[in-house]
Phi, psi and omega in degrees: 000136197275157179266115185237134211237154178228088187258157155196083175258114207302328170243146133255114150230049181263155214285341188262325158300060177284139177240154163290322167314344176264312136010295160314293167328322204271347171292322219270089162269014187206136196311340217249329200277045177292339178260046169224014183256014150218204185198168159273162207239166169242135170295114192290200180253181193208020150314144194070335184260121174326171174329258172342272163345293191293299178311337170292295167333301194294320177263351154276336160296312152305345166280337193246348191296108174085348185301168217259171175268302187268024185265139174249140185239127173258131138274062212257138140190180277210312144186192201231080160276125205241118171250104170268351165300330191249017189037057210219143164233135149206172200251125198248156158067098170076358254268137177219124166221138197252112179217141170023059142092346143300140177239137209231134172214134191212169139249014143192132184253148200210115189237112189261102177275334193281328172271331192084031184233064195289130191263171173208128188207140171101097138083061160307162188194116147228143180230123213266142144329320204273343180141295130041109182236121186245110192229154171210194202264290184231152173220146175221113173267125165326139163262032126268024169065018185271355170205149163196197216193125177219156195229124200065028164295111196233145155240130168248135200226173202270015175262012193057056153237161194216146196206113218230179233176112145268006142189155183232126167231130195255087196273155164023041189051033162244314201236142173247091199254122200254099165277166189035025171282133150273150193221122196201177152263182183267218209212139143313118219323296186314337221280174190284151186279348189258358190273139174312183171283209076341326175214181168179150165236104181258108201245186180253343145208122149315106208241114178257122184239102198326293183315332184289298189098020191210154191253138159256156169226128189257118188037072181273152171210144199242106172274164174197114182078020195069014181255102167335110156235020144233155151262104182240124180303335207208100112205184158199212195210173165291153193264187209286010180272338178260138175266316203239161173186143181315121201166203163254146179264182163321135183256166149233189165232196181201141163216144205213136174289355173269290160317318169120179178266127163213173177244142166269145170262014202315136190240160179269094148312023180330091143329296220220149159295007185229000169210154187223186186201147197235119177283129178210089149272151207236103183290137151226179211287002190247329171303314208088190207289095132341045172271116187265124163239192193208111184259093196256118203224111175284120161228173199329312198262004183171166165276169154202170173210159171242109172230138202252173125215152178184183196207144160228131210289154182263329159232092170279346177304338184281339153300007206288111192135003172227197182265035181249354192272078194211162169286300184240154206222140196201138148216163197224162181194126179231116117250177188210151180217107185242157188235116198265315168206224233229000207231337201225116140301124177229154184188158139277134162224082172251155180236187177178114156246161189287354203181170192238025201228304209294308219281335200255332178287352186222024175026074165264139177329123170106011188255010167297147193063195178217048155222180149231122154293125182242154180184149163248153177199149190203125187244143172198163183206098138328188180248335169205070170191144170225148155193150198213139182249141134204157175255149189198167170188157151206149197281123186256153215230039169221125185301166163301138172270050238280011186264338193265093190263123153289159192296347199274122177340132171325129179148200206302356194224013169325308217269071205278329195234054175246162156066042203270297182283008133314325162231086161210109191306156183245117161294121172198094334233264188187129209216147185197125181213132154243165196216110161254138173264148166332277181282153180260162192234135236340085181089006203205164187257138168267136201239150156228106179280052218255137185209112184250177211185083160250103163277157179226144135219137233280314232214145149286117168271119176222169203207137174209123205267000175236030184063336180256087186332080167214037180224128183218126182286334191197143185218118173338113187163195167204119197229139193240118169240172198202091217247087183249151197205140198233152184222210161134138198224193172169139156263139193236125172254093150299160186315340153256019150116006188268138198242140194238119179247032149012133167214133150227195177182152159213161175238164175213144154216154187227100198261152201225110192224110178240099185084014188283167201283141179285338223258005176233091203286023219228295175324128183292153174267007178280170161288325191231118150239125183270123171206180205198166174193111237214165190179136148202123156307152165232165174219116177239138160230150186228111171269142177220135199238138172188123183264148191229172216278310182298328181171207201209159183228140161227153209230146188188072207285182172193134176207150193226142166229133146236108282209050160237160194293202192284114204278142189262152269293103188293131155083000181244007178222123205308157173224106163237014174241010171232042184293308174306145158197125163229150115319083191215208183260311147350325201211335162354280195261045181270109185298332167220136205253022156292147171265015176219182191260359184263012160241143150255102164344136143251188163098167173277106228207137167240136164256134151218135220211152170184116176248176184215120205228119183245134186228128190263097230270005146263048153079039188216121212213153190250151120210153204218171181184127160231156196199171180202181187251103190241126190268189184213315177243165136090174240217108181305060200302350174252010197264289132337087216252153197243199191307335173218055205327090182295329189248014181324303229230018198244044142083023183247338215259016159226182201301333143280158172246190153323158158265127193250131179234161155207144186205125152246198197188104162245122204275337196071036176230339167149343186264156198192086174262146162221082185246103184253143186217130182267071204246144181331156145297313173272306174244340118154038208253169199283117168233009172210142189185138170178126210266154160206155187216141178195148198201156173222133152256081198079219165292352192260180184211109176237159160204151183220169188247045171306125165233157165212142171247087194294122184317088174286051188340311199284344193250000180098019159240107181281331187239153146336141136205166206219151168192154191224118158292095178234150221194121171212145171230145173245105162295112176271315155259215207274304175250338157263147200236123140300172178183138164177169201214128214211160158203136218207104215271136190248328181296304212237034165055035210213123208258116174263321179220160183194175209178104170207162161185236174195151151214206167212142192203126173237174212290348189241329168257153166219171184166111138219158193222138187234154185233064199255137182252179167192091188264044180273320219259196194005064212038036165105337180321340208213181182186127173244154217214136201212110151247158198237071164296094180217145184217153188219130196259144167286119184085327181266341173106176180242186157229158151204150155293067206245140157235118160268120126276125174264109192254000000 
């Protein structure tokens, strides 16, 4: 009869009860590496030592034989049984062990030295560091942990995928073979435990090959409600240890009545761990072959990539009338971003194409808008300093138009939508550095503004909205500017809240003018020009705060003066970074409201203003703010209109101005109004306005735009234009969503985009199919038609589906 010792002590955790079963744990570093989560203990001998004794002895030599010195191990159970006839130890009832972040949960564990096996049995559980719940019914390991047998196996792993089993067997510490296994994600807590997933991929076998580093699958089949709907004999992916592996990607298709039906396949190349290349042909039936690759290379201090792409077409005649009607068709794209120290940055984005049509005709990475910028660049940032360099240019991806001729006699500026990339300036290149200083000077803080700025462009972009050719966008030559600008304010609070800001500034620029065009007699003929602007202020504000049972109000006049002489030589010097002006609440309280260094506010200028804040203390708050402009001496700079009279129309130009408004509106519940308004001086009727709204009700979401745009004869807007924008989704079920969108010209009755379609989405699936028209190009003449289909496995990749129609 074997002799059986029974201890029972609910811990052992003193620094010598140490287990090898934790020895194990600590190898098992991937949910698939599961017979690698215990290991065998070794016995001591038990000569000389009473019963008891040699059993005590004994299960701490087997709890401490290989364990690591520093590592701490806890055991609990329920008691500790030593069978010495049968060399056999274990640990019974609840059994729980804790080593280096792993947890063993059992109702028994059982280390069989005369066999070399060790068991685990009853509600197995190890929970891995990285997160990682492995459970089965029972496992039994070699104690060198290089083979075992497990039965009812489920992995949950902390990327929420899940991997179930009706038994896993584990050869030679390499390969892990999973029978009747499935591969899914989880399911929500409610859904029933017996209802299938929404997807699963279930095989006959699952082959994990360590050395590989890849999971296979043997008579896969891709499930959706648990209803077979694809079969694959054969494949497979990297197992989670790995980030990047060589392979085929998500394929798409594509279909265009100019192209054809086609798929793309992209395959993955990993060179290297730090650089791959992405292959993607794409045949289609009307063209021939697409081939795109992507070359990507990481090193220490930054990354770069290279991408090509090009085709040579079998019908180029389907382009015919634009610049795609060629044989061969092509683009290329490199960028890079590198870290010169902690401070400092340098980088590139250059393109180069065969034709300004291919990237939109064959919706290549980078054909969003409608141009492409190539540029270099170097940055660097401080702690109270910043600068940035860079060179650009760009290439535009709208052919010349030869039908659109202005009214204007023939001659250099006839041609308005010709010559589109002759005037488009080349920057080289355009430099900005500010400076705050450290210290304050006398009492207020100093600025330094510094901006150099050199261009060429081939061509005058000019335009003329009165039949008479003098607004010129852009003007042939090479101009050089060179801008410095000093600032300094300080702020004063007296003792009854009121705050005073003292300002001054001055600017200086220094113009460089080479080669310009003669034919814009407007333009000064020196070469070297000087000019300057000197400027000082005052800014008050007085907030009066009054509280209430509910939240609080603040009243908050603010009025500004600035004091300089006239800005010089107005209409005689190219402007190509101060074309924009808006007038809003925004820019009010702007001391010079051009956006750019080739204009200076001159003149003597009053702001006056008065917000308003009602803040509400259940998180939910109004604020508004009206105001308006006054020049009050001195030469009126927006009144004075320069080359392409940027300030006709902008509500500046005579000595009151407009009245500028704003009012938001947050309920903090889920709702949002927002509106700025530009209104006339004498009758108040709307000449600039634009509304936004957003709102969550229940299931839906919605948001909407309203803009108006008041007519502006001097810039070649002739009409009103007004437009409405709107956008909604609607949850219908638990996971399905309807959705759509519309823009929508309300001056010419004319529905330009709409959009709608349905999808659905969850923790594992996603699928949408979309419907979009777009009638913007060719005044409304044409309608293009986009339907969009894409669906996506979590983990597993997306596809997606486009079709272009042209009507």
């Amino acid at each position: 009869m074997s002799a059986v010792f029974v201890l029972r002590p609910k811990r052992l955790d003193s620094p010598r009860k140490r287990t090898a079963f934790a020895r194990a744990l600590r190898g098992s570093i991937s949910f698939l590496a599961l017979f690698a989560a215990a290991g065998a203990c070794g016995i001591a001998a038990l000569n000389g030592l009473s019963a008891d004794a040699r059993a005590q002895d004994s299960i701490e030599s087997a709890l401490t034989r290989g364990a690591h010195p520093d590592e701490q191990m806890l055991l609990e159970a329920a008691e500790l049984q030593y069978d010495y006839d049968n060399d056999i130890v274990s640990a019974v009832g609840n059994v729980q062990i804790y080593y280096s972040d792993y947890t063993l949960e059992a109702e028994r564990v059982t280390l069989d030295r005369a066999r070399s096996r060790l068991f685990a049995e009853g509600n197995v559980r190890l929970t891995e560091p990285d997160g990682n719940v492995i459970r089965t019914d029972s496992m039994e390991l070699s104690d060198d942990f290089r083979s075992g047998f497990a039965r009812s196996l489920r992995v949950d792993t902390v990327q929420r995928t899940r991997f179930t089993a009706a038994s896993a067997t584990r050869e030679e510490g390499e390969t892990t073979v999973f029978e009747d296994g499935t591969y899914t994600v989880y399911t929500r807590p409610r859904t029933p435990p017996d209802k299938p997933p929404l997807w699963r991929i279930k095989a006959a076998k699952i082959i994990h090959k360590q050395s590989e580093k890849t999971v296979y699958y043997e008579d896969a089949r891709l499930e959706f409600w648990g209803v077979p709907v694809a079969y694959l004999p054969f494949m497979s992916h990297p197992d989670p240890t790995v980030k990047q592996k060589s392979g085929f990607l998500s394929p798409t298709t594509v279909y265009d009545n100019r192209l054809g039906v086609g798929i793309s396949v992209p395959y993955h190349w990993v060179l290297a761990p730090n650089y791959d290349v992405t292959f993607t042909p794409t045949p289609l039936s009307r063209q021939g072959a697409l081939l795109q690759a992507n070359f990507r290379h990481r090193l220490e201090s930054g990354s770069y990539s290279l991408y090509g792409a090009g085709i040579r077409q079998e019908s180029p005649e389907e382009f015919a009338g634009t610049s795609g009607d060629r044989d061969l068709r092509g683009f290329i794209n490199t960028k890079g971003q590198f870290a010169i120290n902690d401070r400092w940055d340098w980088g590139w984005d250059l393109s180069h194409f065969t034709d300004r049509a291919f990237v939109k005709d064959y919706d290549i990475q980078g054909a969003d808008g409608d141009e492409v910028i190539s540029k270099i660049y170097l940055t660097g940032m401080g702690d109270r300093n910043h600068f940035d360099a860079k060179a650009y240019s760009f290439r535009v991806l709208q052919d010349d138009d030869p039908t659109n001729i202005t009214n204007a006699p023939v001659g250099p500026f006839s041609r308005v939508d010709q010559d589109l990339q002759a005037k488009q300036p080349v920057v080289h290149p355009v430099i900005d550095y500010s400076y705050v200083f450290d210290n304050p000077v006398i009492g207020g803080e100093l600025s330094l503004d510094t901006n150099f700025t050199s261009l060429t462009r081939e061509r005058t972009d000019a335009f003329s909205p009165d039949g008479v050719v003098d607004h010129f966008r852009g003007v042939e030559g090479t101009f050089t500017r060179a801008s410095l600008q000093a600032e300094w304010r300080r702020t004063i609070i007296d003792p009854i809240g009121q705050v005073f800001t003292p300002f001054a500034y001055a600017k200086t620029d220094l113009y460089f003018l080479a080669s310009a065009d003669p034919n814009v007699t407007t333009l000064t003929d020196d070469a070297v020009v000087v000019r300057g602007m000197p400027a000082i202020g005052l800014e008050y504000r007085y907030p009066i705060l009054a509280a209430f049972e509910g939240g609080s109000q603040v009243f908050e006049p603010i009025a500004q003066v600035i004091v300089r002489p006239n800005e010089q030589r107005i209409g005689e010097l190219p402007n190509d970074d101060a074309q924009s002006l808006v007038f809003d609440d925004t820019t009010l309280f702007e001391y010079d409201k051009f956006s750019g260094y080739d204009r200076n506010e001159g003149g003597t200028r009053a702001n006056i203003g008065l917000q308003y804040k009602l803040q509400m203390y259940t998180g939910g708050f109004v604020s508004a703010l009206v105001g308006r402009s006054f020049h009050l001496a001195g030469e009126n700079s927006y009144k004075t209109t320069d080359l392409l009279s940027t300030s006709s129309s902008s509500g500046l130009q005579t000595d009151m101005s407009d009245y500028v408004s704003r009012v938001y509106f947050d309920t903090n519940t889920g709702f949002r109004l927002g509106a700025r308004a530009r209104f006339d001086k004498d009758d108040f009727t709307v000449q600039r306005a634009e509304i936004q709204a957003s709102g969550i009700t229940g299931p839906m979401t919605t948001s909407f735009t309203y803009g108006f745009l008041g007519a502006q004869p001097d810039l070649g807007i002739s009409d009103n234009r007004e437009e409405l924008q709107a956008a909604s989704s609607v949850r219908l079920l638990t996971n399905w969503r309807v959705f759509g969108s519309l823009r929508y010209d309300l001056q010419n009755s004319n529905l330009v985009r709409d959009a709608f379609g349905v999808g659905y989405d969850d923790e594992g699936f996603s699928m949408s199919l979309a419907f979009a028209e777009d009638r913007s190009r060719n005044n409304g003449n044409t309608t293009d038609q986009t339907v969009f289909l894409r669906v996506g496995l979590r983990t597993l990749g997306d596809t997606q589906v486009t079709t272009d129609v042209k009507n």
